[in-house]
RODO-2510 file (C-alpha; in nm, 4 decimals, decimal comma):
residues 292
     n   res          X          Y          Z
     1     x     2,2522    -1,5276     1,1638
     2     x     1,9946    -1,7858     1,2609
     3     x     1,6513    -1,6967     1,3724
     4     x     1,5740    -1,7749     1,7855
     5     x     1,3861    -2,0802     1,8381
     6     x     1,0101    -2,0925     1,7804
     7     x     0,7349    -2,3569     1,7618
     8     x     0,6081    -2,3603     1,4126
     9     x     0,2566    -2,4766     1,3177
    10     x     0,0734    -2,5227     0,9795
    11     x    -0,2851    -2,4632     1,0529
    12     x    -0,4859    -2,6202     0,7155
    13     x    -0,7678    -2,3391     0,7812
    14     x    -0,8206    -1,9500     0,8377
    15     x    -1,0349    -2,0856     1,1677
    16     x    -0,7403    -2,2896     1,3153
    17     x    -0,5153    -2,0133     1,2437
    18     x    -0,7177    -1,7977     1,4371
    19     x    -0,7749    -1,9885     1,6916
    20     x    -0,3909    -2,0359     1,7454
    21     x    -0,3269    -1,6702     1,7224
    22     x    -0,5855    -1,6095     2,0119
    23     x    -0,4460    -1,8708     2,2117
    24     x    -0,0425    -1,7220     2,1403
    25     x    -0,1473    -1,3544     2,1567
    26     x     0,1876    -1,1439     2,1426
    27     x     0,3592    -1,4524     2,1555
    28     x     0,3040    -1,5625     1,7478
    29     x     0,3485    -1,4102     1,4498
    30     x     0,2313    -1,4516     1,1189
    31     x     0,4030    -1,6038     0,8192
    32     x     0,3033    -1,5060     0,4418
    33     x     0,5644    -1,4732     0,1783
    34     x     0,8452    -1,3877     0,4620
    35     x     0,9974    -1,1359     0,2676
    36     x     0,9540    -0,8973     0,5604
    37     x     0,9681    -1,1488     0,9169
    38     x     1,2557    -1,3852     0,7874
    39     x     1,4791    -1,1209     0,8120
    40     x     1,3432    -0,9643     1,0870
    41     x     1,3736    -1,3038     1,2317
    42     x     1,7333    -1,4050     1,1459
    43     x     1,8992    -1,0850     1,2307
    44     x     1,6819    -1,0754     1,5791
    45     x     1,5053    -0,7908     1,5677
    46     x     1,1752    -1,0061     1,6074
    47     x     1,1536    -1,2886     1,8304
    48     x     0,7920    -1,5121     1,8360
    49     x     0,7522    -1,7890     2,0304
    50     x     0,5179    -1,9412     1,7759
    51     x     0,5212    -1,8831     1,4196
    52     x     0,2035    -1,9597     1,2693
    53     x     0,2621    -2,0470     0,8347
    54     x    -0,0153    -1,9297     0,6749
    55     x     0,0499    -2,0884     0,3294
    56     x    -0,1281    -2,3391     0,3643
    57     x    -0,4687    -2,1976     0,3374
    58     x    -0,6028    -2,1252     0,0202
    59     x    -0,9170    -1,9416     0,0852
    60     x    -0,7169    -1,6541     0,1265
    61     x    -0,5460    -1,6510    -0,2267
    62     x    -0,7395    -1,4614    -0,4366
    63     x    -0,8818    -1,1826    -0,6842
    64     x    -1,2420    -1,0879    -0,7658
    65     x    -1,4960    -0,8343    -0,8012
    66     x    -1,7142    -0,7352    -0,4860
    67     x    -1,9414    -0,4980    -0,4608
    68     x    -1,7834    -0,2306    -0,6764
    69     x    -1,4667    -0,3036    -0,5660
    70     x    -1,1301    -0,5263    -0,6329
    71     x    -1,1067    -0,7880    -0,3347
    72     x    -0,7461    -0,8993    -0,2926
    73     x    -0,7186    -1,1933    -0,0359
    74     x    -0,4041    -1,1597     0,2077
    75     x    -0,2396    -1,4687     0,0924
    76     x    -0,2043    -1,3142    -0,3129
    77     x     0,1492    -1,3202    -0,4761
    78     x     0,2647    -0,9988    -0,5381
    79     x     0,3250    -1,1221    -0,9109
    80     x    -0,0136    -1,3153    -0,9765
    81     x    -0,1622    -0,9148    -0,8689
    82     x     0,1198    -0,7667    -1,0968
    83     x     0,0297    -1,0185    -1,4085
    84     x    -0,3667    -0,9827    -1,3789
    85     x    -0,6029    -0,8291    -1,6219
    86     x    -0,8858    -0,7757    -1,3801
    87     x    -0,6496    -0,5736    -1,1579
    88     x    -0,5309    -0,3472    -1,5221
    89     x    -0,8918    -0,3336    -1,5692
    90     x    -1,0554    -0,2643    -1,2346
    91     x    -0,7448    -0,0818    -1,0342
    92     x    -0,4684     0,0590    -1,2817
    93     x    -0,2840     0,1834    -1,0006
    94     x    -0,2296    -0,1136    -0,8334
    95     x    -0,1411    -0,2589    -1,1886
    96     x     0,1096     0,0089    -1,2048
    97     x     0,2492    -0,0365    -0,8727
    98     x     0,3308    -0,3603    -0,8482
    99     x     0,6172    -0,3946    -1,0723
   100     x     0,7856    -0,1578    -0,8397
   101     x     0,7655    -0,3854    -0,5614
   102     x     1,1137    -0,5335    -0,5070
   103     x     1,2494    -0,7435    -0,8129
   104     x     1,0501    -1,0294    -0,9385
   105     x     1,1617    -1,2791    -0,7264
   106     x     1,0371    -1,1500    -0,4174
   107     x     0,7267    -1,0763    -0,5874
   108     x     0,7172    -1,4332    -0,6791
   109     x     0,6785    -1,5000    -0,2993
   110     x     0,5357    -1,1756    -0,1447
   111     x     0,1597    -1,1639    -0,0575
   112     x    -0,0386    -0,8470    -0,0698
   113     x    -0,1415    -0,9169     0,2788
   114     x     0,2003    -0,9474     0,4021
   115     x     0,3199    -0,6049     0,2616
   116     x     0,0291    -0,4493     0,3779
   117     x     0,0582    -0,6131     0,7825
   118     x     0,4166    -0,4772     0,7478
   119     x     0,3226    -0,1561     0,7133
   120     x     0,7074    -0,0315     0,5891
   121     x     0,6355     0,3636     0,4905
   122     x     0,8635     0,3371     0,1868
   123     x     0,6426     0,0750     0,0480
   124     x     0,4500     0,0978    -0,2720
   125     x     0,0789    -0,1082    -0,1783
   126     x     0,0059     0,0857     0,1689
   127     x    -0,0069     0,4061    -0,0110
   128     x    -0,2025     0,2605    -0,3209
   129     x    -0,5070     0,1957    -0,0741
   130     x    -0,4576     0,4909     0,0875
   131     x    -0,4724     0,7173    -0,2132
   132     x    -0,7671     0,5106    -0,3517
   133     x    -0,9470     0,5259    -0,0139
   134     x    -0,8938     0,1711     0,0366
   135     x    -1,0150    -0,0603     0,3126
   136     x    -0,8742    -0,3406     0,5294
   137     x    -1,0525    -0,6876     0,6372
   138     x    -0,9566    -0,8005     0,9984
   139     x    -1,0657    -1,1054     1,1248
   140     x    -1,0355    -1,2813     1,4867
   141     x    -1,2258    -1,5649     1,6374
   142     x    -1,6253    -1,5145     1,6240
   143     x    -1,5692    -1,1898     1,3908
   144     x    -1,4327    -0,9342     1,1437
   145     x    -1,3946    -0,5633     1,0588
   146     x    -1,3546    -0,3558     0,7895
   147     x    -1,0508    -0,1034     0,9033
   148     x    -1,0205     0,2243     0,6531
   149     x    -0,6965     0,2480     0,5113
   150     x    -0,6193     0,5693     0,6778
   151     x    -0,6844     0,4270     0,9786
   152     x    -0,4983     0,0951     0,9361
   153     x    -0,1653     0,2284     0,9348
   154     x    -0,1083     0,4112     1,3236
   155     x     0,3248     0,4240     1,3015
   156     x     0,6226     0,3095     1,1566
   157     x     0,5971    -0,1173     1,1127
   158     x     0,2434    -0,0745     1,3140
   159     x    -0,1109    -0,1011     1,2336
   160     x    -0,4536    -0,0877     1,3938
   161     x    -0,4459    -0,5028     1,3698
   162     x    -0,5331    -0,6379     1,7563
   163     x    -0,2961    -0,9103     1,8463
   164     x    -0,5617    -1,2027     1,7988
   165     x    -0,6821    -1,0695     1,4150
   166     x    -0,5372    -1,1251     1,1296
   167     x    -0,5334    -0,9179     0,7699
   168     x    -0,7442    -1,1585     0,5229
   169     x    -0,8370    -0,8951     0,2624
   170     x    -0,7386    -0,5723     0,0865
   171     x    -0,9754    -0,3874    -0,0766
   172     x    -0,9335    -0,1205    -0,3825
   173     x    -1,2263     0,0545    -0,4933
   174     x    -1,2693     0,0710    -0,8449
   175     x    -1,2526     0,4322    -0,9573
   176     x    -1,5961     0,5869    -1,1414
   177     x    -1,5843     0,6938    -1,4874
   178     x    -1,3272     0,9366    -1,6387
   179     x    -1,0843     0,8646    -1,3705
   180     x    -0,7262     0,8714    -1,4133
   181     x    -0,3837     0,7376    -1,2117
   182     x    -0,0372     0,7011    -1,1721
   183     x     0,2979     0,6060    -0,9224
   184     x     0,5808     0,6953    -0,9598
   185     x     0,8801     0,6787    -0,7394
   186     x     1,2547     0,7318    -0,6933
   187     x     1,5230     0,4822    -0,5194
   188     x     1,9019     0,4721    -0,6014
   189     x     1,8301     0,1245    -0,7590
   190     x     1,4764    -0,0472    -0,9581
   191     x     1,4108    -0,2696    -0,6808
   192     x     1,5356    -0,1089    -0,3567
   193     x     1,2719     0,0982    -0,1316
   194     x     1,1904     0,4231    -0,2629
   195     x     1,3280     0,7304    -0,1121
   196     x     0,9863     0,9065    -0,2061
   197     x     0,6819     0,7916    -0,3622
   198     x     0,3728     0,9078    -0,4756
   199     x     0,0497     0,7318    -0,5984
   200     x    -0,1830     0,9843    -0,7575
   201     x    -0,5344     0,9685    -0,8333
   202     x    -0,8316     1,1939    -0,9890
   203     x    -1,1364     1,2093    -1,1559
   204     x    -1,2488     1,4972    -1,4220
   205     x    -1,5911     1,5798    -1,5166
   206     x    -1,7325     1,5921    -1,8233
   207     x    -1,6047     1,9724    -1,8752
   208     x    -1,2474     1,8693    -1,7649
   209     x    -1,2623     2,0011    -1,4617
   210     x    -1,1017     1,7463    -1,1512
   211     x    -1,4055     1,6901    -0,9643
   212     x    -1,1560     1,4395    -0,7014
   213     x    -0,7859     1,4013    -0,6542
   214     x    -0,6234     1,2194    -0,4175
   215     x    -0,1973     1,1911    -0,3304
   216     x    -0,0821     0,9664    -0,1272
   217     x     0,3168     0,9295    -0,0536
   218     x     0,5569     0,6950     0,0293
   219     x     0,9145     0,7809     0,2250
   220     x     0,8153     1,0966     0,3964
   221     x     0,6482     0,9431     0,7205
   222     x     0,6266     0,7133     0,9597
   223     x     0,2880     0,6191     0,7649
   224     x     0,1397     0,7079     0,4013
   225     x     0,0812     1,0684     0,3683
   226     x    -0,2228     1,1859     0,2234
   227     x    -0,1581     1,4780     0,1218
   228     x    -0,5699     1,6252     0,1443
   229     x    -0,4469     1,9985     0,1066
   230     x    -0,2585     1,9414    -0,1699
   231     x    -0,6219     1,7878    -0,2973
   232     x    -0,7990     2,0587    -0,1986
   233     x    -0,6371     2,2851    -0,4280
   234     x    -0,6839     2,0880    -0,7470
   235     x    -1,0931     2,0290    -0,6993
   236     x    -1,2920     2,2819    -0,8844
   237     x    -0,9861     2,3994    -1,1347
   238     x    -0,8952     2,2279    -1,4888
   239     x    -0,5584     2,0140    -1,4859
   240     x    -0,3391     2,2869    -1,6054
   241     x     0,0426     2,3227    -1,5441
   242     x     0,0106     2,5846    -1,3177
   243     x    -0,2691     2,3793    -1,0917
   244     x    -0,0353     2,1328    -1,0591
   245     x     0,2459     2,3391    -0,9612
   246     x     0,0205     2,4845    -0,7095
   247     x    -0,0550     2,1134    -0,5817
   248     x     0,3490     2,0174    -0,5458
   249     x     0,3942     2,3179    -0,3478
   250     x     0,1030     2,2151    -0,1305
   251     x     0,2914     1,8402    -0,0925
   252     x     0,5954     2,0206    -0,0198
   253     x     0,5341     2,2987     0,2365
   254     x     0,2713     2,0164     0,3874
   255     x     0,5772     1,7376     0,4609
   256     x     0,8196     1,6909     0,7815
   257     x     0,9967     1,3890     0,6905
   258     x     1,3805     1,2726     0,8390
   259     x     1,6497     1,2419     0,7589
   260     x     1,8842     0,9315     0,7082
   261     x     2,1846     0,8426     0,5349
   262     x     1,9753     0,8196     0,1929
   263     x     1,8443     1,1391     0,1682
   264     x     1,8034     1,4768     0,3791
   265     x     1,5067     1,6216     0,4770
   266     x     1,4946     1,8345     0,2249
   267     x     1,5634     1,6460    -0,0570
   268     x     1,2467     1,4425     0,0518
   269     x     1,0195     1,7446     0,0327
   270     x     1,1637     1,8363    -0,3054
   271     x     1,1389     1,4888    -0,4488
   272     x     0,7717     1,4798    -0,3630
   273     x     0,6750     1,7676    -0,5223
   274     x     0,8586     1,6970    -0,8244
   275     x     0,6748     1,3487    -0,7827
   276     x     0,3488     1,5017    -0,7294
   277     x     0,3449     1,7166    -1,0362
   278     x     0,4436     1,4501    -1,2521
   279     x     0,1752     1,2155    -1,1513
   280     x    -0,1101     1,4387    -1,1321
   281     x    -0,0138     1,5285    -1,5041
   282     x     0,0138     1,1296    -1,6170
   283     x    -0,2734     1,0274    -1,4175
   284     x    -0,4835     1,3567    -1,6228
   285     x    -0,3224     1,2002    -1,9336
   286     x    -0,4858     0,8896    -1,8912
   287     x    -0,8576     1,0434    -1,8961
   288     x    -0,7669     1,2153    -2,2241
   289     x    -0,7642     1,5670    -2,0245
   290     x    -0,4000     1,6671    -2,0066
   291     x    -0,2696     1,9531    -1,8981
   292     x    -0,3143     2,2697    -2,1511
***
């Protein structure tokens, strides 16, 4: 099918693209990589008046340091994240998410930003910044906020983005010392969306005892889960087996997710546990305080 027609502009600059986006309102949408609103577009399901390319602004490709945290501009390729050593050094998660994220090629084309404005439950970055505590950078005409990540994403394809703003920045916070993380995931095929997911994250103290955890999933909601009770149990206790048993029960009893024709309800919930265990165990690994 062919997409309806739109008038397409180019804007050089964040400003002008801005500007346009206030003028269009609920009229425009965004391009990034595509991946997402291209087939949206061509099968109908989205239909903008205006499509506004983003690609041609480069202040919004980027990835630094700031302020204790890993900036990633909204107009990053999904593979320049996936191949960078500052992101395996400052944010292993996202290092260890990425490759997870479709097959290459789309990755070659995919911007963070773009993933993120799509908000799809099943896919990998949303719950990344969620489980790390992530945050958000709007910006409209005259302004910009900083939108937590468990805040950003309200419902299924929806976030807390105002028609006139635009996502220009993801930002991971680099985890403190001893600190360890993993995703993992399961789909029928490496590159399809996951029918469950789960990025894990904690921190252990000197003693090995987890002083933070964190679990966000991926599959089970209309938005990333985090799965704070599950948390809650962990804190205080040493990563043993039994702990983290305790924890997958937590992220199973804790889920409602539907059905489809991939997977039942049920299988969901069990998935996630299973998940859960696993990556609290690998992330624990990591620090050099596994499981006993």
């Amino acid at each position: 099918m062919k997409p309806p027609p739109f008038e397409y502009h180019a804007p050089p600059s964040l400003e002008e693209a801005l500007t346009l986006l206030r003028e269009h309102g609920d009229e425009a949408k965004a391009l990034a990589g595509g991946q997402s609103l291209v087939p949206l577009l061509n099968f109908r399901l989205a239909r903008p008046r205006h499509l506004i390319d983003l690609n041609r602004i480069p202040s919004l490709d980027y990835i630094r340091e700031d302020d204790g945290a890993l900036a990633v501009g909204a107009m990053t390729r999904q593979r320049a994240v996936e191949r960078s050593p500052l992101v395996r050094e400052r944010c292993p998660l996202l290092a260890e998410a990425m490759p997870l994220v479709g097959h290459f090629q789309i990755r070659n084309r995919g911007t963070v930003g773009g993933s993120l404005a799509h908000a799809d439950p099943a896919a990998e970055l949303p719950a990344v910044v969620t489980a790390l505590r992530g945050a958000l950078v709007a910006r409209r005409p005259g302004g910009q906020r900083v939108i937590p990540a468990e805040r950003f994403f309200v419902a299924y394809l929806t976030t807390a983005l105002e028609p006139d703003e635009l996502l220009v920045e993801a930002r991971f916070p680099a985890p403190p010392p001893r600190s360890g993380s993993a995703f993992l995931e399961v789909s029928r095929r490496h590159g399809d969306f996951a029918l469950v997911g789960v990025a894990a994250v904690v921190t252990l103290d000197e003693g090995g005892v987890l002083t933070h955890a964190a679990l966000a999933l991926t599959g089970v909601g209309p938005t990333p889960v985090l799965a704070e009770e599950a948390a809650r149990v962990l804190v205080g206790d040493r990563p043993t087996p039994q702990a983290f048993e305790a924890a997958a029960r937590k992220v199973s009893e804790g889920l409602r997710p539907d059905a489809d024709l991939h997977a039942s309800a049920e299988y969901r919930r069990h998935v996630a546990g299973v998940l859960a265990r696993r990556a609290l165990a690998r992330a624990v690994e990591q620090v050099g305080g596994g499981a006993r």
